[in-house]
C-alpha positions, 0 to 999 in steps of 0.5 A: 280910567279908560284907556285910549288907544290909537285909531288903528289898533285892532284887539286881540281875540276878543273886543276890549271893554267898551270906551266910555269917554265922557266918564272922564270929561274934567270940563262938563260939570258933575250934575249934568250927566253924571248926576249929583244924587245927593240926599240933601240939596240947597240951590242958592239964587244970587245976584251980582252987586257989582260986576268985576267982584264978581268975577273974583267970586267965579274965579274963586268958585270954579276949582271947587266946581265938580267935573263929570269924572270925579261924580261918576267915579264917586257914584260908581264906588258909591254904587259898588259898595252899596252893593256889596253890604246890601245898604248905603255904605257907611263913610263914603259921602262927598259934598258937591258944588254945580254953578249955571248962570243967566243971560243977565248974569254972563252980561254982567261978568262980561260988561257986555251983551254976550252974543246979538238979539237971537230969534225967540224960535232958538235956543239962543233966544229963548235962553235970552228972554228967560221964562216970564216973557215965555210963561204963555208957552209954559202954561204960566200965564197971568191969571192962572194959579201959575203966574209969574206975579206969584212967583217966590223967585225967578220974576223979574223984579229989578231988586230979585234979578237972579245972575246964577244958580248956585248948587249945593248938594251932600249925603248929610244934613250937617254936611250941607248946612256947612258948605251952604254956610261957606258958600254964602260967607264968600258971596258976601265977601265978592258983593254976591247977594242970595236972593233966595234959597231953596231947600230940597232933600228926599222924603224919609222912610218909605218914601225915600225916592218917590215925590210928594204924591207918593210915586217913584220918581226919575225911573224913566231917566236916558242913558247917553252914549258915551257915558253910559255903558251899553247892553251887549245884547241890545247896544241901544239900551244902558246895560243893566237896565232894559229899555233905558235907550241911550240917547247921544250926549249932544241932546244934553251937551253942547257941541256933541253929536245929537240925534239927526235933526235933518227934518228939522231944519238941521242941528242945534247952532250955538256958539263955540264957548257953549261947547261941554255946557248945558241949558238948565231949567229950574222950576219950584213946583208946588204940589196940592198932595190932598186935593189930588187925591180927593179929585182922583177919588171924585172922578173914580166915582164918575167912571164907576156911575158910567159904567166904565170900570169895574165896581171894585176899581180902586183910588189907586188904581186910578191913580196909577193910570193917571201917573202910567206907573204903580207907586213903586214905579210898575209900569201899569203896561205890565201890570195893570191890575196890581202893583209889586211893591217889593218886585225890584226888578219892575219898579225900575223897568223902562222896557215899556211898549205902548205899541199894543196900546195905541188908544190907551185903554191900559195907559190912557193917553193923557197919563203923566207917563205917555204924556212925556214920553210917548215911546214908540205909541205915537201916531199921527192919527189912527191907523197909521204907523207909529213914529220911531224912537229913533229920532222922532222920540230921543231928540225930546228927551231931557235929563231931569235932576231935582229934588223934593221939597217941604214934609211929606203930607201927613192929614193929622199934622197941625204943623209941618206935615198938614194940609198947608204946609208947603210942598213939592218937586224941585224940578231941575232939568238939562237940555241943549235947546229949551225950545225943542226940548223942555219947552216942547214937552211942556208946550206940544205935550203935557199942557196940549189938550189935542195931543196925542193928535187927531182923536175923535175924542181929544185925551186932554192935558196931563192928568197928573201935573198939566193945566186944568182940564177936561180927559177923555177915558177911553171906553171902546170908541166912547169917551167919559169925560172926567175934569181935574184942577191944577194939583201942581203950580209954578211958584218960580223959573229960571233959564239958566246956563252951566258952563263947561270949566274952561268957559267958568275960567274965562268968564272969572276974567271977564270974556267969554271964549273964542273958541269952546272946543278945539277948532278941527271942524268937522272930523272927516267928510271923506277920504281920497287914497292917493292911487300910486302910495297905497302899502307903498314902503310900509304906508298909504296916503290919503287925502282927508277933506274936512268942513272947517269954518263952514268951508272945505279943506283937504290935507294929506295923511298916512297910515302905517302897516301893521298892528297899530296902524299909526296916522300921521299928519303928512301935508297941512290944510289946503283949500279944494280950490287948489285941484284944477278937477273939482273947479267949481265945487265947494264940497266934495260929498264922496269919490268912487273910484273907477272898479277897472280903471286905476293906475291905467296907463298912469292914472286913475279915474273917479267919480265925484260927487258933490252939491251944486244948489242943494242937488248932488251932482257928479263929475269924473275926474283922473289922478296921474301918478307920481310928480304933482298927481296932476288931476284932470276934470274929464267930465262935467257935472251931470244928474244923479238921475244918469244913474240907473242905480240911484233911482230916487236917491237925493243924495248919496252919503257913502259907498261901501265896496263889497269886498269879495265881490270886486271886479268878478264877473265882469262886474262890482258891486257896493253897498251905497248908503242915502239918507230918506226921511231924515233915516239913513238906509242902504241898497245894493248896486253893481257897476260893470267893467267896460266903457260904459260901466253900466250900473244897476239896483241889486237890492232895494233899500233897508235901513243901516240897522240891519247891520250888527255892525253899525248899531247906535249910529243914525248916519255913517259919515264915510267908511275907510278900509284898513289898507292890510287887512282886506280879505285876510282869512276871509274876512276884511276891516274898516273904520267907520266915521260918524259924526266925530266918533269912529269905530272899526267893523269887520266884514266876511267873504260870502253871500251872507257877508256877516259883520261885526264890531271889532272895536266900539265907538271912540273919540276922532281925536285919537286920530292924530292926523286928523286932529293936528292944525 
């Protein structure tokens, strides 16, 4: 179990071991982040016969759901003993159970439709008009081997309607067929029919973890921030494992932070009762093991007449081109002549750059590889800069479970195992928004024979389990066209939802709740320091503002001196439109104070800033001191552009005072931090004593990377000094807000300022003052 602390407390010499919160999250079920990875797995497609029943069904299911702390801490001691005797540990097994639910199915518990008609182009839509109405986007459509008239399940036929997806997952065969049993026995008793069931379990002996055309599978899995424990050297990667990037946990949950989405339109907006849930996709995917491999040898044989390759090129070595990865999961970008089967080490490596390969004479474009993760060789069009991982690349990412279906091809098998024999992947992906991400992937990438975009010579679809179609191989500014079939079909495809428990429980009554998480709002936008109580009897005060409701609200808190820095909730929610200063203003975006005018001839003067039609503004304002602080607008509302400083910036997120440099030679300076581009960067300005307080640009703008201490964070919200520890030993401490975690840094004195996290990223929540209604 983590250990929470209260928001202030500083370690002692060296940083505590870094929090892990989700790992404890007992609302988010266990197969979404945690994963089941279980041998053996069954989904169990039901319907409900009758709605109340059902009810009693869910009510009676959801103690036995599994939460995200109890697999993570089975998989860890799993994991652990495995390593310990060098194989699966023997006795060590668990069984668990995972329930999503569809658009019908929450109707039918509720009584009702459970949120109005939603835009097809949202989430919200496209989890209401579920798959069929959305096959053409798929690639399902009618008259080709994958459309939904051929579907085994997931159609539409009224006597098929699938209501939920129950998930069965065990170590052991005999384990699952008892709880698969037990399962369909309390169905029956609540009217809940199995309309269909789907066996998946992983393929024996030498091709434990790979799927039926014989590659290793789920190598290329995120990490999430939160849950996963990052590299101390590259915090951006899951410790243990290079290149795995964590991505944050609100591109898998819902209602946690995501990456920044400011060039798309903002956030994913879903309701409340979503929160700790996650969008499920389920797909039956059909693999043609024989004529993939024949058609792979079929197009070998063009290249070779072409010229194209080398006499001696393999089936295999085109395949493995195809897929990006060498059987054993070798990333071809590392070793493109030969695999290493028994190279542990690279048959698990994610560390891959394509950015020596943008036209893909090593990884062609249209392998499965490229073609789902693009990493950091995406252009535009050639020549030009590739896009960032970060956040062009994270905020497509999906975390795939799953499982293999049917025996394993074996070319003399008369039964079981022949050519005929069904086969293929049980594709099981969690998402929060299946329209900018699985169906993006599926859409935009795999099946778009024109990406990656504006080649001379389009790559065509996905090589390995697209549509059908034409690839270019790349030879040196030439192209030889080589044709595949459809080897992967849909045979079925849900949309479904997996509530969080507290969600489950209310559905079992019938309602979905009000609210999903605690209704705080955003954690913090920014702080004010009430001027005359800064260390004033042990304590300072501030003013917290805060969006809740989608409106802005300001309270009063404190914090204690000392090592643990204890806040506490001084005054409650009080509306901006209280302080006769900021009449007009909706949301204050940030207050700097005035360098060489506070608790002047008793008050203190501020700039604000604030948005007026989608432009920043700013306004002076005074603060007098003790009595009711009676503030004062000084100034109107003028342009950012009277800024010399802020040349170009649209809007200007926070500032950070350079701590030694405040007030010495006449002048101030700050790092101001902005947003360009949807990325954050920051540039240094100085603003000089006097009347005037001239302002200048001291340095251009750099991105926040830049900065040791603000690693993994896309955009600081606001950064708070802590009050009794600014330059002590040279050296002083903040806290520093993003989104709703925080973390505390250190700066030094010096020219080089050097800084450092003191403490890693933890929930607001701990802060009680900002937690409290």
């Amino acid at each position: 179990m983590t250990t929470e602390v209260p928001p202030g407390v500083l370690p002692p010499a060296s940083p505590p071991a870094t929090d892990l919160p989700l790992r404890e999250s007992d609302e988010i079920q266990g197969d979404v982040l945690a994963g089941f990875k279980k041998d053996q797995m069954v989904l169990l497609f039901l319907k409900f016969e009758d709605g109340v029943k059902a009810r009693g069904w869910l009510q009676r299911l959801t103690p036995r759901i599994a939460t995200t702390r109890q697999v993570a801490t089975f998989n860890k001691a799993f994991s652990e003993a495995r390593q310990r005797s060098g194989g699966d540990p023997t006795g060590l097994k668990a069984t668990w159970l995972g329930i999503s639910l569809t658009y019908q199915g929450l109707a039918t518990l509720t009584g009702k439709p459970p949120y109005p008609p939603a835009a097809a182009d949202t989430a919200m839509g496209a989890f209401q008009q579920g798959p069929v109405a959305r096959a053409a986007i798929l690639g399902d459509v009618d008259g080709s081997p994958s459309s939904p008239s051929k579907w085994i399940f997931g159609n539409n036929k009224s006597e098929e309607f699938i209501h939920a997806v129950l998930t069965v997952a065990a170590d052991t065969a005999e384990d699952l067929q008892a709880a698969v049993i037990e399962q369909r026995e309390a169905a029956a008793q609540f009217k809940v029919s199995v309309v269909f069931q789907q066996n998946g379990s992983t393929l024996p002996g030498t091709r434990r973890g790979k799927e039926h055309f014989g590659f290793k599978d789920g190598v290329s899995e995120p990490g999430v921030r939160g849950f996963d424990e990052p590299d101390p050297l590259r915090p951006e990667w899951v410790k243990g494992h290079p290149g795995t990037r964590l991505i944050p946990a609100g591109e898998f949950v819902c209602g946690h932070p995501q990456v920044d989405r400011s060039d798309m339109g903002g956030p994913t907006e879903l309701p409340a009762w979503t929160f700790n849930g996650s969008f499920q996709v389920v797909r039956r995917l059909a693999q043609d093991v024989p004529g993939f491999w024949a058609q792979v040898a079929r197009q070998l044989e063009v290249l070779k007449k072409s010229k194209a390759v080398d006499d001696d090129a393999t089936v295999e070595w085109l395949a493995a081109r195809l897929v990006g990865r060498w059987r054993s999961g070798t990333p071809v970008a590392k070793c493109p002549n030969a695999d290493t089967p028994f190279n542990t080490v690279a048959s698990n490596d994610n560390d891959i750059s394509f950015g020596n390969d943008l036209e893909g004479r090593i990884t062609p474009l249209f392998s499965h590889l490229r073609k789902t993760n693009p990493r950091d060789g995406l252009q535009e069009k050639p020549g030009d800069k590739p896009f960032p991982e970060d956040p062009v690349m994270d905020r497509r990412r999906i975390m795939r479970r799953g499982s293999p279906y049917g025996h394993a091809f074996d070319p003399a098998a008369e039964g079981p195992g022949g050519p005929d024999s069904p086969r293929g992947l049980l594709f099981v992906s969690y998402q929060t928004d299946l329209v900018t991400q699985f169906e993006f992937i599926q859409q935009s990438w795999i099946d778009n024979s024109k990406f990656p975009p504006n080649r001379k010579n389009p790559p065509g679809p996905d090589a390995m389990v697209g549509i059908a179609g034409t690839v270019n191989w790349n030879q040196d500014g030439d192209a030889v066209p080589l044709s595949f079939q459809q080897f992967v079909k849909t045979e079925g495809t849900v949309y479904a939802f997996a509530p969080s428990i507290s969600t489950l429980r209310a559905l079992g009554e019938g309602r979905l709740p009000d609210k999903g998480r605690p209704e705080i709002g955003q954690p913090v936008d920014t702080f004010l320091p009430v001027p005359d109580l800064q260390r004033k009897d042990g304590k300072s005060w501030y003013w917290a503002y805060r969006t809740v409701g989608g409106k802005q609200v300001y309270r009063a808190i404190s914090i204690a001196d000392g090592h643990e820095h204890t806040d506490r909730l001084e005054k409650e929610d009080r509306a901006v439109s209280e302080w006769d200063s900021l009449a007009g203003v909706s949301s204050v975006d940030l207050f700097l104070p005035y360098p060489d005018m506070q608790l002047k001839d008793g008050k203190s003067w501020f700039w604000v800033f604030h948005s007026v039609d989608g432009k920043q503004v700013y306004r002076v304002v005074t603060i007098a001191e003790g009595g009711d602080r009676a503030d004062v607008l000084e100034r109107a509302d003028g342009p950012l552009s009277r800024w010399q400083s802020l040349n170009g910036v649209s809007k200007l997120d926070c500032v950070l005072p350079a701590p030694d440099l405040q007030r010495k030679d006449g002048k101030s300076w700050y790092w101001a931090f902005h947003t360009v581009d949807g990325k954050q960067v920051y540039r240094g300005i100085s603003i000089a004593d006097g009347q005037r307080h001239n302002d200048l640009l001291e340095r251009p703008d750099a991105l926040i990377s830049e900065w040791d201490c603000f690693a993994g964070i896309s955009r600081i919200t606001t950064i708070l000094p802590v009050p009794d520890m600014q330059r002590v030993n040279g050296v002083s401490t903040y806290w520093v807000f993003h989104q709703d975690k925080y973390r505390i840094i250190s700066i030094a004195d010096g020219s080089a300022h050097e800084d450092r996290i003191v403490v890693p990223d933890r929930p607001v929540t701990l802060w009680k003052s900002l937690s409290q209604e």
